[in-house]
C-alpha positions in Angstrom: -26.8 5.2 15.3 -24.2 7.9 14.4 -21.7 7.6 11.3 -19.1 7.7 14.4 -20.5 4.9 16.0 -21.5 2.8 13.0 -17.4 3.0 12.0 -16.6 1.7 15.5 -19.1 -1.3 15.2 -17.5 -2.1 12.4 -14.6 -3.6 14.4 -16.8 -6.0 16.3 -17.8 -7.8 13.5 -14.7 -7.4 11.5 -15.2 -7.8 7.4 -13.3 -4.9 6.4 -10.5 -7.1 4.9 -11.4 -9.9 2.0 -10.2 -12.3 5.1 -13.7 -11.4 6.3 -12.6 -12.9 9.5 -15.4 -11.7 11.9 -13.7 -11.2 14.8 -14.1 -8.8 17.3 -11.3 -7.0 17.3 -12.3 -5.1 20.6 -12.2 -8.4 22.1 -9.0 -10.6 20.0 -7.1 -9.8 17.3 -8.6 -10.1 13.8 -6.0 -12.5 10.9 -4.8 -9.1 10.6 -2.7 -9.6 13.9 -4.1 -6.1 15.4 -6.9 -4.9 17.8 -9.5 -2.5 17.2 -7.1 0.1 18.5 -4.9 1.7 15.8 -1.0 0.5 16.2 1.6 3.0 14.4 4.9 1.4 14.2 6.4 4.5 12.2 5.5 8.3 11.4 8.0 10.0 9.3 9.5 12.0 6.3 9.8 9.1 3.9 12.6 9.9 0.9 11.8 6.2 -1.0 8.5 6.1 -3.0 8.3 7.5 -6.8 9.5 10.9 -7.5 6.1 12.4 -7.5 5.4 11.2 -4.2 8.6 12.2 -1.9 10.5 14.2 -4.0 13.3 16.3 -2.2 11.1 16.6 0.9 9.3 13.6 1.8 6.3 11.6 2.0 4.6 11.8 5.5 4.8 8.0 5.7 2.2 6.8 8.5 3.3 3.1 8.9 0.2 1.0 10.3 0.9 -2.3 12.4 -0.6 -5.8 11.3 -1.7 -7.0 7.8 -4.3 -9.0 6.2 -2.0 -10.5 3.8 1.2 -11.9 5.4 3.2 -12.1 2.2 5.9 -14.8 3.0 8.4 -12.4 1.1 7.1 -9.1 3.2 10.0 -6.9 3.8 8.1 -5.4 6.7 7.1 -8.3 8.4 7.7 -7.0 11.6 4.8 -5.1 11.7 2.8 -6.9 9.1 2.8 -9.4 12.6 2.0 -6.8 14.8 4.6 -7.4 16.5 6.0 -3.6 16.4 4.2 -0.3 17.0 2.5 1.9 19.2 -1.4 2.2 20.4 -2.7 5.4 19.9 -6.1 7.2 19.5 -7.9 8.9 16.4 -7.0 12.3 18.0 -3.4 10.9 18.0 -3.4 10.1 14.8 -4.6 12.9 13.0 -2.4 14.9 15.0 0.4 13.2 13.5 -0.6 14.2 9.9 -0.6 17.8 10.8 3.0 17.2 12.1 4.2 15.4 9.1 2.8 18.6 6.9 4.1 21.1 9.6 8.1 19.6 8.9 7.4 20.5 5.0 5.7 16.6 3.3 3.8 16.7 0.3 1.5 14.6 1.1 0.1 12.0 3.9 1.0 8.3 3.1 -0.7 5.6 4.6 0.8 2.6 4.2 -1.2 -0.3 4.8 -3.7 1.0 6.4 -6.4 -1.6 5.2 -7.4 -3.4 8.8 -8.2 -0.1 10.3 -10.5 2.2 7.6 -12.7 3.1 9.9 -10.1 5.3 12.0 -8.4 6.4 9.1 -12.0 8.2 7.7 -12.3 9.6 11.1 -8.4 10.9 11.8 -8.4 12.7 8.3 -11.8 15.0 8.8 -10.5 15.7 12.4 -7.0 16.7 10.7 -8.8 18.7 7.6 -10.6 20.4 10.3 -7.6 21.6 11.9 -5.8 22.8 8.7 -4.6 19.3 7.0 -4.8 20.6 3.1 -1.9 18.1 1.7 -3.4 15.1 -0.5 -3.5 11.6 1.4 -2.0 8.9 -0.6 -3.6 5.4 0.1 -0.5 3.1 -0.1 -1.8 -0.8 0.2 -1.2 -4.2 -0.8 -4.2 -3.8 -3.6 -6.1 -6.6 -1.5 -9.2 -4.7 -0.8 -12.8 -5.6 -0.5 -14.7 -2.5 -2.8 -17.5 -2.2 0.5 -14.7 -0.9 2.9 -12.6 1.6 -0.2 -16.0 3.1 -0.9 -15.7 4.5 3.0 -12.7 6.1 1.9 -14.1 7.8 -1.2 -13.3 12.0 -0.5 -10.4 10.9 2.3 -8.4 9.8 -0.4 -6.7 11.8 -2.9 -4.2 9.3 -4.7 -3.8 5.1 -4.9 -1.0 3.8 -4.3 -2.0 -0.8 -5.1 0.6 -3.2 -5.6 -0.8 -5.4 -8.3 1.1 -8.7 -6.8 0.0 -11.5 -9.4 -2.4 -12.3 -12.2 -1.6 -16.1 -11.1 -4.3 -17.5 -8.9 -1.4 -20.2 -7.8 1.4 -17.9 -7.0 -0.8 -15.9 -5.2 -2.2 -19.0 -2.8 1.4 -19.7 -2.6 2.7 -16.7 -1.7 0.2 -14.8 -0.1 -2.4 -17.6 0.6 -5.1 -16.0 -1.1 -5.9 -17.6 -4.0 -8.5 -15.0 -4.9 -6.0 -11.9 -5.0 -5.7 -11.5 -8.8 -9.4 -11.1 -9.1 -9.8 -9.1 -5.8 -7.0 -6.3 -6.9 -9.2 -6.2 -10.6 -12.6 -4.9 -8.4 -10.5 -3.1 -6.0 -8.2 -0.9 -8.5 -11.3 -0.2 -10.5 -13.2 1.3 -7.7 -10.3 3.1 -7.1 -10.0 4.4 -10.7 -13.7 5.4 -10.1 -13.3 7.3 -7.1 -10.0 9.3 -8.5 -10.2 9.1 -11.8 -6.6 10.1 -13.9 -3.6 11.4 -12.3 -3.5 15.3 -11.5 -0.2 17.1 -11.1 0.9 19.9 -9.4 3.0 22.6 -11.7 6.0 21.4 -9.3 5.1 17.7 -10.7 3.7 15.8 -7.1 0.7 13.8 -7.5 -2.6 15.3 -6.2 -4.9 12.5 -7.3 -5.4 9.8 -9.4 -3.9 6.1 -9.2 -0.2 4.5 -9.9 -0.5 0.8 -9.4 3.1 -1.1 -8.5 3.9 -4.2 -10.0 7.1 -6.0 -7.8 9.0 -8.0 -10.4 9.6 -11.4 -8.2 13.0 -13.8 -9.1 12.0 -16.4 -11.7 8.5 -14.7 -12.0 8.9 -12.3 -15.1 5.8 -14.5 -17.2 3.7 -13.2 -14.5 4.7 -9.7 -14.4 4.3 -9.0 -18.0 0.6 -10.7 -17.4 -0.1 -7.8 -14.9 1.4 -5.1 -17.0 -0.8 -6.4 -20.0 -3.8 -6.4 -18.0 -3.2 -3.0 -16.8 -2.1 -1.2 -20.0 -5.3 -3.0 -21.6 -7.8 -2.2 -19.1 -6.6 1.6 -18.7 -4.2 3.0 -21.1 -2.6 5.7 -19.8 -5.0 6.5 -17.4 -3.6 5.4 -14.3 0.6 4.8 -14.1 2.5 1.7 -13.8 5.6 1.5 -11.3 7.5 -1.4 -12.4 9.9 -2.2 -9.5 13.2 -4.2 -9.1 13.5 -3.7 -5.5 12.9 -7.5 -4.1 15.3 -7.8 -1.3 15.1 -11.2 -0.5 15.0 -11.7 4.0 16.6 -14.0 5.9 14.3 -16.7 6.0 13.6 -16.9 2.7 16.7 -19.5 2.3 14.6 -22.0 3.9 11.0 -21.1 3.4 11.0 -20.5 -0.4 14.5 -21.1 -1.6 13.8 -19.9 -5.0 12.4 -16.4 -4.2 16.4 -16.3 -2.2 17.9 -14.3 -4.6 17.5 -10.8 -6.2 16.0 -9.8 -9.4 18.7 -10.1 -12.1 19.1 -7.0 -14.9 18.0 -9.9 -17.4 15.1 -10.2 -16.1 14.2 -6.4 -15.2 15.0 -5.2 -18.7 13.3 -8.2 -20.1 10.0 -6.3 -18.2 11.0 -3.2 -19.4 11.2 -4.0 -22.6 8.0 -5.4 -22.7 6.3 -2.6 -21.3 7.7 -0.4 -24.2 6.9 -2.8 -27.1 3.1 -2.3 -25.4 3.3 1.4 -25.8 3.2 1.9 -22.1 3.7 5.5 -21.4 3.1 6.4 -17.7 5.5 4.3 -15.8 7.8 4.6 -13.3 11.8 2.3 -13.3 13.8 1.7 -10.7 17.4 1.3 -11.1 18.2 -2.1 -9.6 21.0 -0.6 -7.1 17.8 0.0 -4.9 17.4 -3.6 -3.8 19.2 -3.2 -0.7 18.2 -3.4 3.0 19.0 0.3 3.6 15.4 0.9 2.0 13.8 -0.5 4.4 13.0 1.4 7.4 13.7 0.9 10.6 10.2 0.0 12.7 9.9 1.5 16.5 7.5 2.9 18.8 8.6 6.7 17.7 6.4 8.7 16.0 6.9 11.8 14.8 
């Protein structure tokens, strides 16, 4: 059986995500709410990540449909559904890397990209091939089984994890997976392996290494600090921390979880912030809080770039 082939099979017998579902995906779509058939629901510059990421030109931001987690907060939901996006093949796909580095972006971002790992692998040696020489960011939830990132060790040049909760209850509540805290542990340290600490260029843009988001929830700053501590204890300044104040509460929140229906206050930002500092954390990213607005997220359509 070919490396090719093996990737493919993968998808009939789908364990890639820790929802080890099994499904084939040829066949029905997996929990992820996505064939085996990669769905792009956007391709484009991307002005909205950390500064070392899209500075003045842009991220190439690769948008991929479906999601194992299903946040009940997600800001992109409508493609963490499936319910958006495009079908296209490998070819396609790798194609659309060497356009995003063609209109001038310092890198490849793949967001969410989990659900499809096998296509991903394939699309970046076709593009590298072709004259792809930009790093490829890895930009996911931080739910990840270690088996499936270990496919992805030489794609990937820099990881980009949320680190969601340390609380096994907020995360059943939330993202009804109880076991998130302790998956994103295994997941960022096979990351760290893989990548090791962050390398700059001279004009300050990642090229590799691992900055792990932590999204400061309403009411939830306990568990924020938890994930910052756990962080800045297991690797120093080896990795960076983006603490970020952009929750934007969605429509349905109101009625779903009433008490996630409201933005992040600049009490309990700083209160996070200051935290950080009295730990001695160094590498870290801030947001100023005017960023919690709707214009940051992007609009979701069958374009592509």
């Amino acid at each position: 059986m070919t490396d090719e082939v093996f990737k493919l099979e993968m998808y009939k017998i789908c364990n890639l995500c820790p929802r080890s579902c099994g499904v084939d995906r040829s066949k029905k779509l997996g929990t992820c709410q996505v064939s085996a058939t990669v769905k792009v629901a956007r391709a484009a510059l991307h002005f909205w990540e950390e500064p070392c990421i899209s500075g003045e030109k842009g991220s190439g931001a690769v948008f991929f449909s479906g999601c194992p987690l299903h946040c009940v907060f997600c800001q992109n939901e409508e493609i963490s559904h499936g319910k958006v996006g495009k079908e296209i093949t490998v070819e396609q796909l790798s194609d659309i890397y060497l356009n995003l580095q063609a209109q001038g972006a310092n890198n490849i971002n793949l967001v969410t990209g989990t659900h499809y790992i096998p296509t991903i692998v394939e699309s970046v040696k076709i593009a590298r091939e072709n004259g792809l020489d930009i790093p490829i960011i890895y930009n996911t939830s931080g739910y990840e089984k270690v088996e499936s990132l270990k496919l992805l060790e030489g794609i990937v040049n820099v990881y980009l994890p949320d680190f969601k909760y340390m609380d096994n209850e907020l995360a059943h509540k939330y993202s009804h997976a109880s076991d998130y805290p302790e998956v994103a542990k295994l997941a960022i340290e096979e990351m760290y392996r893989q990548v090791g600490k962050p390398i700059f260029s001279d004009s300050g843009f990642i090229q590799s290494g691992v900055i792990v988001r932590q999204l400061l929830l309403p009411g939830h700053v306990k568990d924020s600090k938890n994930v910052i501590k756990y962080l800045f204890e297991r690797y120093r300044d080896d990795i960076f921390i983006s603490i970020m104040s952009q929750y934007t509460p969605m429509p349905h929140m109101a009625s779903k979880c009433p008490e996630l229906n409201r933005r992040v206050t600049k009490r309990e930002y700083e209160s996070v912030i200051k935290f950080a500092i009295d730990l001695g954390l160094e590498n870290a990213f801030i947001q100023d809080r005017k960023v919690a607005r709707e214009s940051f997220i992007p609009k979701f359509s069958d374009e592509l770039c």
